[in-house]
N, C-alpha and C positions, 0 to 999 in steps of 0.2 A: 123317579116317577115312572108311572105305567102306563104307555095309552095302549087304549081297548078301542076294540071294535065291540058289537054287540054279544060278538062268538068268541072272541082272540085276543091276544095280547099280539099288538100290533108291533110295539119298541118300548125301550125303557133306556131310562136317561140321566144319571146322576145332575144332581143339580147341586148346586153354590152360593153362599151367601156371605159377603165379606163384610157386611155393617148390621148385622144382631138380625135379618131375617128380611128387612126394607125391601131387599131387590134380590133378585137369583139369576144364577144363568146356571146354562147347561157346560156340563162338561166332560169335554171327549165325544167320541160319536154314540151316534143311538146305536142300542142294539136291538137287530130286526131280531123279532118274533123270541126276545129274551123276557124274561120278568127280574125283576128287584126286589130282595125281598126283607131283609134285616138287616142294618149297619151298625156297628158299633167302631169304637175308638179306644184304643189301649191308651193312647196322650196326643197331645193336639196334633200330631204330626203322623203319627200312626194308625192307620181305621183299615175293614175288611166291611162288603157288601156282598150278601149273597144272593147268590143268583143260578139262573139254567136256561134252560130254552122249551118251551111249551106246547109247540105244536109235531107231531101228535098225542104226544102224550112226553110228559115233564120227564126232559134229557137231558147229557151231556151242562153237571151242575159247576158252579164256578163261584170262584171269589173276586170280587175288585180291589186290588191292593193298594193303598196310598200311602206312601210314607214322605210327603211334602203340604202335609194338613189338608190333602181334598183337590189339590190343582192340578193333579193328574192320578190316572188311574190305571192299573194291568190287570187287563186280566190272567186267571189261574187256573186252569181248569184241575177240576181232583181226580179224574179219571187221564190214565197214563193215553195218548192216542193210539197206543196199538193193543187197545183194551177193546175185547169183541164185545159186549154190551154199556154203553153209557149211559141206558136207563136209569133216573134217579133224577128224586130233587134234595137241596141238603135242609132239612130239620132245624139242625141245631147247628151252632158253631159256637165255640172261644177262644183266646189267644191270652195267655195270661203272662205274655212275653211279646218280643216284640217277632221272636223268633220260632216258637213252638207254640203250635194250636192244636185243635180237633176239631173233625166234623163228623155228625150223623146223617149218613144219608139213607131216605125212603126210598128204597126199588120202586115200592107200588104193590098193589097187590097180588099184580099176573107174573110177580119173579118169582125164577128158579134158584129154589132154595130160601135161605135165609132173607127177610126182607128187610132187615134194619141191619143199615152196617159203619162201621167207624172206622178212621181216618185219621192219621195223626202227621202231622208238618214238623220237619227242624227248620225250616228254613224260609220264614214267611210266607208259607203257602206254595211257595214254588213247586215243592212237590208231596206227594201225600203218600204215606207205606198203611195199607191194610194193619186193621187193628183186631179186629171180631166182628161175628155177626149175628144174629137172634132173627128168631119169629116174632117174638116180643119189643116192644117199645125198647133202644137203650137211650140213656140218658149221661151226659157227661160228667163228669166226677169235681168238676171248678166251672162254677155260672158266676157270670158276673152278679154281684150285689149292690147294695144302695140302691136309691133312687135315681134318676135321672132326669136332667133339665130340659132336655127337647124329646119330643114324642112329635110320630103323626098317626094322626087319627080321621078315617074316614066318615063322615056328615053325611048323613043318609036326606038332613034336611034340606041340605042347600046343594046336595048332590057332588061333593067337592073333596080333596084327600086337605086336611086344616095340618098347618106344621107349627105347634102350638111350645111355647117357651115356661115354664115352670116360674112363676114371680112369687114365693113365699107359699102360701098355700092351694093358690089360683095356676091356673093355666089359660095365658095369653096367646090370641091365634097371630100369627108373624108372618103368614104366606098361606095361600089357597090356591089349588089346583083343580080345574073341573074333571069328574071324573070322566066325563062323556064330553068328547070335542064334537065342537058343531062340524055339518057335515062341508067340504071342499067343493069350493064350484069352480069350474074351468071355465076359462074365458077365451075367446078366439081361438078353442081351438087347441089351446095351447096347454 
């Protein structure tokens, strides 16, 4: 999850449910001024969440790795640290292993040179070797298919992100997040 301010992505937080969606916790620490942005899971024990960091402009993009179904998480960043621009957020990602993946990441618009560029992993993400790059959209060559039983989906009615469970043809809401937290009052001072 993502808490915002009115301008900012405040922190972002994985969260946890171990009885079908009833109750959640967080897990691991937040991360300040990070966003969350797509999760998937190659099998109940294996998943990747992307992510980057937003202010001032979407940098320094990264994977959350779990390989113990979600109860702990690493992050992975895809730019090496002694990479002189870490501009970027990542697009796309898939792992059709538990070991080799890819990612596309958007420079943005004010990058030098090519702005769409790909990434590819031996080794759970740990590390990422340059693959190509384009002006143009690229797209990865293996996306996940089928359907899927959990989605979240943001409620413009009720102002809330709903993490909704697939029951037959229907979609059951299992947890709700306010998008906008009330605001923090201090008390004595303190």
């Amino acid at each position: 999850g993502n808490i915002h301010s009115a301008d900012l992505t405040l922190y972002s937080a994985a969260v946890r449910s171990d009885d079908g969606g009833e109750t959640w916790r967080e897990i691991g620490e937040r991360l300040r001024g990070a966003e969350l942005d797509h999760i998937e899971f190659l099998d109940p024990q294996t998943g990747w969440i992307s992510g980057g960091f937003q202010s001032p402009l979407p940098r320094d993009p990264f994977l959350l790795v779990t390989t113990d179904g979600g109860e702990s998480w690493q992050q992975r960043p895809v730019f090496r640290e002694d990479a002189d621009d870490h501009f970027g957020s990542i697009q796309q990602f898939f792992f059709g292993s538990r070991d080799i993946g890819s990612v596309i990441v958007d420079r943005g618009r004010g990058a030098a040179g090519d702005r769409y560029e790909m990434y590819e992993s031996q080794d759970l993400g740990e590390s990422w070797s340059f693959q190509q790059s384009s002006t143009k959209p690229l797209r990865l060559r293996t996306v996940a298919t089928g359907p899927t039983d959990w989605r979240v989906r943001a409620d413009a009615a009720s102002r809330a992100f709903h993490i909704e469970h697939r029951i037959g043809e229907h979609w059951k809401t299992a947890a709700a997040f306010a998008v906008k937290l009330g605001a923090c009052k201090v008390r004595g001072g303190q």
